[in-house]
KEKE-3310 file (N, C-alpha, C; in steps of 0.2 Angstrom, whole numbers, plus 5000, padded with zeros to 4 digits):
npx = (5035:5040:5049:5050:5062:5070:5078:5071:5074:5083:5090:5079:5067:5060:5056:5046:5040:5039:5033:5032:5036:5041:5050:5060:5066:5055:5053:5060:5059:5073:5081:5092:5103:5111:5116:5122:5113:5096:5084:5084:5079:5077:5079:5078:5087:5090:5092:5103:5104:5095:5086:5082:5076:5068:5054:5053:5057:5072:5081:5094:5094:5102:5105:5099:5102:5088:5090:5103:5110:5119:5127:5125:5124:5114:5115:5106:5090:5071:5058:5047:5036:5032:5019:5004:4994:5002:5012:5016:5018:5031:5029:5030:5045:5060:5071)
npy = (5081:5065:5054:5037:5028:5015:5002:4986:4968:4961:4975:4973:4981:4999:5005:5014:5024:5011:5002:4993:5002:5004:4995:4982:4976:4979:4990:5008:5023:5032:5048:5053:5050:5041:5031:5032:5032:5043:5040:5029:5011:5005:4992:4988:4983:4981:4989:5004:5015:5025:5039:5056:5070:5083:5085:5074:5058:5048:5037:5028:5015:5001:4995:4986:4993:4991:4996:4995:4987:4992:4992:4995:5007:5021:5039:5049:5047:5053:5042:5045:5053:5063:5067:5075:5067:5055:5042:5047:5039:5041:5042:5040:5046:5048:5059)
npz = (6233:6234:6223:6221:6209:6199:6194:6189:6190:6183:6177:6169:6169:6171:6184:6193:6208:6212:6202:6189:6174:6161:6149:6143:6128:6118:6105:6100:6092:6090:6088:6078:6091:6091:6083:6063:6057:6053:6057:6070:6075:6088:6097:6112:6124:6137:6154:6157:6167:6177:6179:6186:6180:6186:6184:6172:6168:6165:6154:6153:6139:6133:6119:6102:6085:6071:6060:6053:6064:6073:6090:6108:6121:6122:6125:6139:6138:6136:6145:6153:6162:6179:6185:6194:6195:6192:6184:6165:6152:6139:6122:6106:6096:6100:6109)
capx = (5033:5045:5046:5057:5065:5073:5078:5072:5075:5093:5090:5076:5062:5060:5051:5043:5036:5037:5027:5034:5032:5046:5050:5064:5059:5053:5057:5060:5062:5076:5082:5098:5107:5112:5118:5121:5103:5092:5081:5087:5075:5081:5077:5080:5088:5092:5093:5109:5104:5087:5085:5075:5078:5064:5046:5054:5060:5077:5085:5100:5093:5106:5101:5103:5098:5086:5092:5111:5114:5125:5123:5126:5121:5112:5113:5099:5084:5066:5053:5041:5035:5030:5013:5000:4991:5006:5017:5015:5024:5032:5026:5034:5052:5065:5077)
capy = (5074:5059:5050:5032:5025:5010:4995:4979:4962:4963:4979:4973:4987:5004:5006:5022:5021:5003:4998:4993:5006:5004:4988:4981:4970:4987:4992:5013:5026:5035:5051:5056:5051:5031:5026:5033:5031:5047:5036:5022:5009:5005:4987:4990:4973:4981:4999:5003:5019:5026:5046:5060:5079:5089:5080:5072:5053:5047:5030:5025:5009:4996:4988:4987:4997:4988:4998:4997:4982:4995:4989:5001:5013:5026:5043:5050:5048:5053:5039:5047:5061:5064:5072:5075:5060:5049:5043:5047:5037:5044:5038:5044:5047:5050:5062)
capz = (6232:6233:6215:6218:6204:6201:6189:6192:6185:6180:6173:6160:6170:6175:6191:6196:6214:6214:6199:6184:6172:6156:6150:6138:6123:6115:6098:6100:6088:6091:6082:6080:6094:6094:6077:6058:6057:6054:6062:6073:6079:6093:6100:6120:6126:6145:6155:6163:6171:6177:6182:6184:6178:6187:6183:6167:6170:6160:6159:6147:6138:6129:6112:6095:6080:6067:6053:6053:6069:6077:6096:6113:6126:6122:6132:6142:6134:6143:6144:6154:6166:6183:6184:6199:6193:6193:6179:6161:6147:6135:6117:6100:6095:6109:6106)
cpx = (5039:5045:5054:5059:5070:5075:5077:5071:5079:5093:5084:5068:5063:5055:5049:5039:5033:5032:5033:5032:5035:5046:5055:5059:5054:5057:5056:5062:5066:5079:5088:5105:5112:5117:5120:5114:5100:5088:5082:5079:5077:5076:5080:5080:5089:5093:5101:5108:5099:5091:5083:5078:5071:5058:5049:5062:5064:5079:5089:5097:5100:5102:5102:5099:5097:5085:5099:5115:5119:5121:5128:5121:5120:5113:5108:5095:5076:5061:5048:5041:5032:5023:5011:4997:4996:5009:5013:5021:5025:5033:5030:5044:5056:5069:5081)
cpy = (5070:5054:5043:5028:5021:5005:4992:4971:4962:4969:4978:4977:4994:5005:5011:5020:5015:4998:4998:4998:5006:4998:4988:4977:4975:4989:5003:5018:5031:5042:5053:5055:5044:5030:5033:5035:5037:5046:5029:5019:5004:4997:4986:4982:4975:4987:4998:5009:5023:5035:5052:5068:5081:5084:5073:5065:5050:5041:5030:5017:5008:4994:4989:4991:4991:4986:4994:4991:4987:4990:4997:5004:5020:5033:5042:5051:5047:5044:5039:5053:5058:5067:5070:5071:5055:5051:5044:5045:5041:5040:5042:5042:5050:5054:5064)
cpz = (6230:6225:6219:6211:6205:6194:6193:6188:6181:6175:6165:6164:6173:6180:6193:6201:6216:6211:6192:6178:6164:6156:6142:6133:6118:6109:6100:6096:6089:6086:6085:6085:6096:6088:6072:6057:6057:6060:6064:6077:6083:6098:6106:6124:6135:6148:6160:6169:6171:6180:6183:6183:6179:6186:6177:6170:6164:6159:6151:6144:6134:6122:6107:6090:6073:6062:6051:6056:6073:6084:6102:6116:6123:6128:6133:6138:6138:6142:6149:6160:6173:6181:6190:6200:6192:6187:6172:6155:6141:6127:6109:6100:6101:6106:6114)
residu = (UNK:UNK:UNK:UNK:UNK:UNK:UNK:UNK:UNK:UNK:UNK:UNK:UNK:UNK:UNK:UNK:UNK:UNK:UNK:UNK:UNK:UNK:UNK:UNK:UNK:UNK:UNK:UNK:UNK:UNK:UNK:UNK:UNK:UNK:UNK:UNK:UNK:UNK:UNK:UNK:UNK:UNK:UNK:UNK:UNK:UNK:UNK:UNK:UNK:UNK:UNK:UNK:UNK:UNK:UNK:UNK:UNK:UNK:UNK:UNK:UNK:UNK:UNK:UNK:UNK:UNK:UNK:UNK:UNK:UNK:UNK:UNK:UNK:UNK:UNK:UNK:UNK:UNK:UNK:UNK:UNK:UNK:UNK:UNK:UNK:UNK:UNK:UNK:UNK:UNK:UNK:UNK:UNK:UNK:UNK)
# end
């Protein structure tokens, strides 16, 4: 099974098989991996890079943290899954 992914609209969506599925504008809890921050809350102003690891969908967001103000790109971080049934979001902390 074919999965497309995509950005669209200057990088402020994630598309999976052509439907909007992520979306900036999103406050996200991040652990570990962005800032200072134990916990960074990670306001997602833009995606630079979408991609998929096996069932499990990835994308690099941009944004700032809500603790601290650091600002930057995050690595890979999942935000959601493939399944049988289509996509599945990914809810909680990101690591």
């Amino acid at each position: 099974m074919a999965t497309r992914l995509r950005l669209l609209d200057d990088a402020a969506w994630v598309s999976v098989n052509d439907e909007r599925e992520v979306g900036t504008s999103e406050v996200w809890p991040v652990a570990e991996t962005f800032c200072s921050c134990e916990l960074a809350w990670l306001v997602v102003e833009a995606f630079v890079d979408v991609g998929v690891d096996g069932r499990r969908v990835e994308a690099r967001p941009h944004g700032h943290c809500l603790n601290c103000g650091e600002s930057g790109t995050t690595p890979w971080l999942p935000v959601g899954k493939v399944t049988d049934d289509g996509f599945e979001l990914v809810e909680g902390v990101r690591r």
